[in-house]
C-alpha positions in Angstrom: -17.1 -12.4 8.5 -13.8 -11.8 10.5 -10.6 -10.5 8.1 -8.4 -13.5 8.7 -6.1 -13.4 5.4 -4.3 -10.8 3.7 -2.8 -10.6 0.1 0.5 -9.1 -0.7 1.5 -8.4 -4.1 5.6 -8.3 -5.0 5.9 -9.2 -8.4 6.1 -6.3 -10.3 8.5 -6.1 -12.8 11.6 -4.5 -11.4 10.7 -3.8 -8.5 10.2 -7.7 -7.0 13.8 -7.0 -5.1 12.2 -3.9 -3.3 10.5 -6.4 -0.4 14.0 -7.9 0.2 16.0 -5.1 1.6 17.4 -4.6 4.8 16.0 -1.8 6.9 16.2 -1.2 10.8 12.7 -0.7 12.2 11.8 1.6 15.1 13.7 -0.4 17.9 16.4 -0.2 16.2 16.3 -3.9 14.9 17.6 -4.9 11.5 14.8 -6.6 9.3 13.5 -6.8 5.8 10.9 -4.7 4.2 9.0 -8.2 4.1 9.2 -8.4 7.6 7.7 -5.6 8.1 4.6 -5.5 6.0 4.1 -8.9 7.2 4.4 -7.7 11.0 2.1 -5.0 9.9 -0.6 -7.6 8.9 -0.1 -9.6 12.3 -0.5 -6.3 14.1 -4.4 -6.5 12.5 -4.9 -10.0 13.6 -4.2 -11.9 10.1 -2.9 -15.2 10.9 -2.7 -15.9 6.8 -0.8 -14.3 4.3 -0.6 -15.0 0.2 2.6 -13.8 -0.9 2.2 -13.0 -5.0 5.7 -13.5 -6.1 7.9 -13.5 -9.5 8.7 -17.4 -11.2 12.1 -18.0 -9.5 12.1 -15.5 -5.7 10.4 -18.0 -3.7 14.0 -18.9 -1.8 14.6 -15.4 -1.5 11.4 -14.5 -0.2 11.3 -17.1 2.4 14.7 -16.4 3.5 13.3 -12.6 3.7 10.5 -13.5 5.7 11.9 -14.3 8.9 10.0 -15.9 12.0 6.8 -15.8 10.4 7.8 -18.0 7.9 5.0 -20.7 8.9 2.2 -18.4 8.3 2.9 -17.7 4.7 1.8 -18.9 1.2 3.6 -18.0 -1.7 1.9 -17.8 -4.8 4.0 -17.5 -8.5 2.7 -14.7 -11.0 4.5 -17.3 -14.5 4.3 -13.6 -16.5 4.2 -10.3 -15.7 0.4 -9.6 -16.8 -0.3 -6.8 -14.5 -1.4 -5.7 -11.2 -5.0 -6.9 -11.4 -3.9 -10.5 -12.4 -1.2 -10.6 -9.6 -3.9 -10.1 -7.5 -6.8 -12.6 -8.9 -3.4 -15.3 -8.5 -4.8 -15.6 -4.9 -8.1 -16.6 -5.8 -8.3 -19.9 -4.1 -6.0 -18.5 -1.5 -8.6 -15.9 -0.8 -11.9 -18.7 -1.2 -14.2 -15.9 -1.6 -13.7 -14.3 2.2 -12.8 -10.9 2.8 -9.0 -9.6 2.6 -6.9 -7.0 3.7 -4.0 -6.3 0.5 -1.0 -5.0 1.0 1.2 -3.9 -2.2 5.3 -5.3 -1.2 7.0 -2.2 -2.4 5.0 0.2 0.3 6.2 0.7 4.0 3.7 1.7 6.5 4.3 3.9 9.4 1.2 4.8 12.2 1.0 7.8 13.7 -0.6 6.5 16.5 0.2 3.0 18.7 -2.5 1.3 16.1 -1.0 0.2 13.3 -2.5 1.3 10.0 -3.3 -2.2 8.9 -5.2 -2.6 12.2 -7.0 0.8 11.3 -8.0 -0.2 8.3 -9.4 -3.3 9.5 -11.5 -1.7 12.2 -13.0 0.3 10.1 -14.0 -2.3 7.3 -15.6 -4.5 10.1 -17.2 -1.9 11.2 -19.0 -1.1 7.8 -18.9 -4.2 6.4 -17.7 -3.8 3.1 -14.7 -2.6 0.9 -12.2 0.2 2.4 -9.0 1.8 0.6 -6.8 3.1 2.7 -6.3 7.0 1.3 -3.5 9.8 1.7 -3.8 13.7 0.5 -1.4 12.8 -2.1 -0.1 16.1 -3.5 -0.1 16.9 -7.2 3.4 16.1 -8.2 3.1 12.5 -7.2 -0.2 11.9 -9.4 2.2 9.9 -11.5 2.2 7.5 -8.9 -1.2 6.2 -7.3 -4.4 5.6 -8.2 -6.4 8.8 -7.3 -10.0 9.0 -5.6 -12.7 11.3 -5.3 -16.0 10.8 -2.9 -18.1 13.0 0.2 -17.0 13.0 3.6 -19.3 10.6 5.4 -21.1 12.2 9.1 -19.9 11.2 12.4 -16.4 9.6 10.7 -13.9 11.7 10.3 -11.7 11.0 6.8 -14.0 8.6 5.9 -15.4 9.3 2.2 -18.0 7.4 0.4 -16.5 7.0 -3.3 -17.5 7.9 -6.2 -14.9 7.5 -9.2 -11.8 5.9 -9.5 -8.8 6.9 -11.7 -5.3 5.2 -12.1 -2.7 7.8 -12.1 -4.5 10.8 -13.6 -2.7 13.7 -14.9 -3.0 17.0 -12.8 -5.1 18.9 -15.3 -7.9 16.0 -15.0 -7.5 15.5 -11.2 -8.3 19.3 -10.9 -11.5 19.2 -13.2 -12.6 16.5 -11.9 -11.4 14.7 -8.6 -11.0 17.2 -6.0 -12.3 16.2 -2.9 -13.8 18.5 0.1 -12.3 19.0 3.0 -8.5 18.5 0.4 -6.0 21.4 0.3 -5.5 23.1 -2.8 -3.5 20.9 -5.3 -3.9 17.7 -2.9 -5.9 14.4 -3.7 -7.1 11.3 -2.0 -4.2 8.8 -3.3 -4.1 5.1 -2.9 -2.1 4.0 0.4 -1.2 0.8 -0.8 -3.4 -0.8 1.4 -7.2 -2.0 1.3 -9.5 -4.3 2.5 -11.8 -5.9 -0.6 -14.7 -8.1 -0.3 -14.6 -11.4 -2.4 -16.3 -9.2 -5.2 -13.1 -7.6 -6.6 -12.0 -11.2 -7.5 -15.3 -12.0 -9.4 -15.0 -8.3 -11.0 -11.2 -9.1 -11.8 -12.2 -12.0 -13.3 -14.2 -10.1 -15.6 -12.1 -7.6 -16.6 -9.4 -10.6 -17.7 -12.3 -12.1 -19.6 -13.6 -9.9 -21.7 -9.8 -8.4 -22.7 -11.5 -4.7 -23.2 -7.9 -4.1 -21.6 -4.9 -5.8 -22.0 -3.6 -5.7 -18.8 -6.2 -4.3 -16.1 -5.0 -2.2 -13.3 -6.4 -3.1 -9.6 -8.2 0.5 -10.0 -10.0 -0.8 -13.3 -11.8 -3.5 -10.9 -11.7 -0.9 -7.9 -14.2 1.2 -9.8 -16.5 -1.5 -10.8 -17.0 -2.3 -7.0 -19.0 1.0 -7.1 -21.4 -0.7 -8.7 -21.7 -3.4 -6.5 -22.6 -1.6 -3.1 -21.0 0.8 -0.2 -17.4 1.3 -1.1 -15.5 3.6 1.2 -11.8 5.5 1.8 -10.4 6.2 4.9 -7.7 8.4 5.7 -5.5 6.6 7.9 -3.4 8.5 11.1 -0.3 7.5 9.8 1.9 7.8 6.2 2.7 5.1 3.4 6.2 5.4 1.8 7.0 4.3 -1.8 9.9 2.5 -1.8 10.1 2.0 -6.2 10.7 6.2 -6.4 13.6 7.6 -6.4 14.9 8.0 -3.3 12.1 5.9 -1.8 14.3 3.6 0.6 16.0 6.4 2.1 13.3 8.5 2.3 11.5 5.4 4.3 14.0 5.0 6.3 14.3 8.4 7.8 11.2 8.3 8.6 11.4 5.2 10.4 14.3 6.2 12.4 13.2 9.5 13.3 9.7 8.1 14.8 12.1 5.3 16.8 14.2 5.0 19.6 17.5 6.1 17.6 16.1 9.3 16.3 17.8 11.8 18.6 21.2 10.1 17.3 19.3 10.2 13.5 19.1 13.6 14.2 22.8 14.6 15.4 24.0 12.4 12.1 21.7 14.5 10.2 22.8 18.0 11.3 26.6 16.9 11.5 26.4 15.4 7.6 24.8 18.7 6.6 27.2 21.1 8.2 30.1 19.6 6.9 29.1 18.8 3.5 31.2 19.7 0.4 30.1 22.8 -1.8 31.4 21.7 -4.8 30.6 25.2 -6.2 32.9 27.0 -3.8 35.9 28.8 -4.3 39.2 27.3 -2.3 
């Protein structure tokens, strides 16, 4: 069945104002980082999109949204019970269909003139079942992402058939037990922020809420039930995902915007002019 909505999540405790801020894309045009994950599921031919929001940001969001206001649904999380249950909020968005999920505090950035969304897309059509969208994710940002391990597939390159699942390990456990060949030394298959799930992960979701073995279930708790429920695959996507919740994140998301756009020779010039003629507070008059 053709991918035709897509699920974003934003209502994360402290970080639900992430989505709203003002960036300027790679044309140089000022938007919001809701405009552009929203562009980024247009680009892969979604023509619906579930917005999971906090009680009280649905004027802010819509005002965020821009021209593609008319496409969206926004859907309130009342309390903040986790990532899992803001996703399973768009149950009867969903209706048991296939979904590309985007998380709201993630920018996107292709490498190639395919965006990564429509990447990932492809390639779930193509196989015809659940995809996460991976990165080599080194060590240090373990603390961050949900961590996979799996084989490398034949004929597809940076496509891995899974085989665990693990929110956030720490580095002594990723090293004993979810490197990946084909991975650099110290470097992991992290969680892009960006998957497409079949209507599965809402039945397994459901389960997990349920039977409250955990109080509040991660997306990665149901993520590694799917393996029991068929072909579940990671692809490594030409392109990069930036956290915009670390420190740093915005700026760092940014740069890398500008400096793959039309403005990044003046980027540049700003860069090396800031750095020469920075202040060494340690120096001596």
């Amino acid at each position: 069945m053709p991918i035709q909505k897509a699920v974003i999540t934003a209502a994360a405790p402290n970080q639900n104002r992430l989505p709203l801020q003002q960036l300027v894309d790679r044309d140089g045009q000022e938007k919001t980082a809701l405009q552009l994950i929203i562009e980024e599921t247009v680009a892969a031919g979604i023509d619906e999109v579930c917005v999971i929001i906090q009680p009280g940001d649905t004027e802010a969001y819509q005002a965020a949204a821009g021209p593609q206001i008319g496409s969206l649904h926004f859907v309130e999380q009342p309390e903040p019970l986790g990532y899992a249950d803001a996703v399973y909020r768009a149950r009867s968005f969903v209706d048991g269909q296939p979904f590309l999920h985007l998380v709201g505090d993630h920018l996107y950035l292709s490498n190639t003139d395919v965006p990564c969304a429509k990447q990932l897309v492809q390639m779930a059509n193509e196989h015809e079942c659940s995809v996460s969208a991976v990165q080599s994710t080194r060590e240090n940002n373990l603390p961050y992402f949900g961590i996979v391990s799996g084989s490398p597939t034949p004929r597809t390159d940076g496509l891995y058939q899974i085989d665990r699942v693990v929110e956030k390990p720490t580095p002594t456990y990723a090293e004993q037990e979810l490197v990946t060949p084909g991975l650099r030394a110290g470097h992991y298959l992290g969680f892009f922020g960006m998957h497409v799930f079949t209507g599965d992960i809402m039945d397994l979701i459901g389960q997990l809420l349920d039977s409250k073995i955990v109080a509040q279930p991660t997306l990665s708790d149901a993520v590694a039930m799917l393996l029991t429920r068929g072909k579940y695959l990671a692809y490594r996507l030409n392109g990069t995902r930036h956290n915009l919740g670390i420190q740093y994140g915005l700026l760092k998301a940014q740069l890398a915007i500008g400096l793959s756009g039309q403005d990044r020779d003046e980027i540049l010039v700003e860069l090396i002019d800031l750095l020469a003629n920075r202040t060494d507070t340690g120096a001596t008059p």
